[in-house]
C-alpha positions, 0 to 999 in steps of 0.5 A: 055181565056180572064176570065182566064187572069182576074181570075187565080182561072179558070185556068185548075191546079185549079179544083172546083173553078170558077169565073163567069165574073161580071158587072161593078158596077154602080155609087152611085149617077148620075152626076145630082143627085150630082148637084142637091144635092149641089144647095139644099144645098147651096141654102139659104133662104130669111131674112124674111125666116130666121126671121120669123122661129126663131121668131116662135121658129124654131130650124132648122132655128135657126141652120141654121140662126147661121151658117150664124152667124160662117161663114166668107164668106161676102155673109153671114156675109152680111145676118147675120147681116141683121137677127140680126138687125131684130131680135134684138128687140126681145132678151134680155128678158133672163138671160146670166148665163156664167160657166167656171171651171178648167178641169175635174170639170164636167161642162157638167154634171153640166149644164145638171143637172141645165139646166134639172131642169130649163127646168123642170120648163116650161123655155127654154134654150139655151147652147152656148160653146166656144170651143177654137180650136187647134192653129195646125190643127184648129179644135175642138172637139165640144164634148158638145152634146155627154156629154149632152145626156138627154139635148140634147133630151129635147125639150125645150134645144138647144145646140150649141157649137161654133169652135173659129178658132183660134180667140177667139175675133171672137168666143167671138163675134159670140156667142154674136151675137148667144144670140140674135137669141136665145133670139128671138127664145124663150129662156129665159135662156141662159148658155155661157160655155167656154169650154178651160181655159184662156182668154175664161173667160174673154169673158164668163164674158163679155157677161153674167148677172152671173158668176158661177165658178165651182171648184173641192175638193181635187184636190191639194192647191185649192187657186192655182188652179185658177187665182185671176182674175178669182174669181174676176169676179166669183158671185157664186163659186160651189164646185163640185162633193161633194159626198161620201168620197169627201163630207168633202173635198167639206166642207173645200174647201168651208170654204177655198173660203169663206175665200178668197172671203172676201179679194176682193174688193165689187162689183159694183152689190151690191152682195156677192158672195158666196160659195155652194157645190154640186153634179151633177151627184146626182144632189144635190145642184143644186136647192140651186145654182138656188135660188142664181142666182135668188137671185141675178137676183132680187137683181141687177134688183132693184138695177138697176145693171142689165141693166147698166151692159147689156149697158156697154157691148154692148158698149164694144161689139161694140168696139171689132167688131171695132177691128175684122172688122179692124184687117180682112180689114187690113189682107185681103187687096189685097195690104196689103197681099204682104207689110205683106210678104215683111216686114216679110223678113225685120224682120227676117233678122234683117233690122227692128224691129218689132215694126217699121215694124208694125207701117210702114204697118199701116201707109201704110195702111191708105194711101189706099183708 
């Protein structure tokens, strides 16, 4: 009576069917086996651990070590920057190539077909994206790898995209942090991409020796597809995708940039920027493009163009964590959190300004001990 309560099928208006009593199914996993799991997991690994496997090339430990680096826990901030200062006397002895370019251009396609040619040559690469992440649900697509199928499998590639979270100042910085573990760990060249548009170039630009800017013909007036600041910051303009019927439209893009890069003032590195054309899904081109970035890397080197420009920019660096650092001890202060919220209210029923709304919080702020 009681199989029949559980399954109708064995009632006696049903002939031919029955349903036998089955057994509980068992859990997937055990409780220990689920603790067990999570203590591994959570489990991290000495500096010396962490250094000494970046040190000796280790990619796993490089992966881990830059998590370390992503995280905003202050127990791993804290062993981050303890790797960093470690490794730090082992990095710069690369050349930081930043790419950007309008959406669509094919940057993924492009940084694979550049990067299998100069891992061809027996170097090693590093691509770091800035991912800028949804301002709504702050997540990311962090698609880089699945774009970059031959380099991902390449041994002699490392590919890490990077979530911004809503910060591009504190994606920026990671990253920068994320070169010197690479450059530690063997990787003599390093692409920075960036991923959205906007304010992400002038980060690229911050933190690389070259900046390549690829752009598209036939797209529309392509002067007004890009921001004047942008191709200032720009040594090296590519028109992409210059193959087929698209070839003659890559030709008189490229006279139309030349023309427009003449109208800038020289640069500081001595160097001319210039415009080529090429085809990365044919892969033509690309060798000419590598000959410039050398070109330039032997010119600025000389010229000692290269090194004041890699000073500057850790002097920059340090005042932009100065300013992430305050900007997160100001906004996660216990007493801080509740003076915020009051002060919103204060704004929004228009007893304050919000300007002296912000100067009252800073100078309570700095009252704290």
């Amino acid at each position: 009576m009681a199989n029949q309560d559980k399954h109708i099928e064995n009632s006696p208006e049903f002939k031919g069917l029955k349903v036998n009593e089955g057994i509980a199914h068992p859990g997937a996993y055990s409780d220990n086996s689920v603790r067990r799991f999570l203590q591994k997991k959570r489990k991290l690994l000495s500096v010396d651990e962490y250094v000494d496997g970046i040190l000796s090339g280790n990619i796993t430990l490089l992966s881990k070590a830059v998590t370390l680096v992503e995280s905003a826990k202050p127990e791993h901030m804290e062993i981050a920057q303890e790797i960093i200062v470690r490794c730090l006397p082992h990095s710069g002895n690369s050349i930081r190539i930043g790419i950007t370019g309008v959406p669509g251009v094919g940057k993924s396609t492009f940084i694979e077909a550049l990067g299998s040619y100069i891992t061809g040559r027996g170097n090693k690469l590093a691509v770091l994206a800035i991912d800028p992440s949804s301002e709504r649900s702050k997540g990311s697509i962090l698609g880089d790898k699945t774009r970059m199928e031959e380099l991902s499998g390449n041994k002699n590639a490392y590919i890490r995209p990077s979530p911004s979270a809503g910060s591009l100042g504190g994606v920026a910085r990671k990253t920068r942090e994320t070169i010197i573990l690479c450059e530690a760990a063997g990787f003599d060249h390093v692409f920075i991409e960036t991923v959205g548009v906007g304010q992400s170039e002038t980060a690229v630009h911050s933190m690389s020796d070259f900046f390549l800017l690829l752009m598209l013909a036939g797209a529309g007036d392509e002067l007004q597809g890009i921001k004047r600041g942008i191709m200032e910051m720009a040594d090296l303009i590519a028109i992409n995708k210059a193959d087929g019927s698209n070839r003659e439209k890559a030709q008189m893009a490229r006279v139309q940039y030349r023309n427009a890069l003449h109208l800038f003032p020289q640069k500081d590195s001595g160097w001319d920027p210039e415009v080529l054309t090429c085809s990365a899904i044919s892969k033509t081109g690309v060798t000419e493009i590598w000959d410039k970035i050398e070109t330039y890397r032997n010119l600025t080197v000389e010229n000692g163009y290269f090194a004041r420009r890699r000073s500057a920019q850790s002097t920059f660096w340090m005042h932009e964590t100065i300013q992430e650092q305050l900007k997160q001890k100001f906004y996660n202060h216990p007493e801080m959190k509740g003076q915020i919220k009051d002060f919103e209210q204060l704004v929004l029923n228009n007893k304050m300004s919000s300007f002296v709304a912000a100067g009252k919080l800073l100078e309570n702020y700095s009252k704290l001990k």
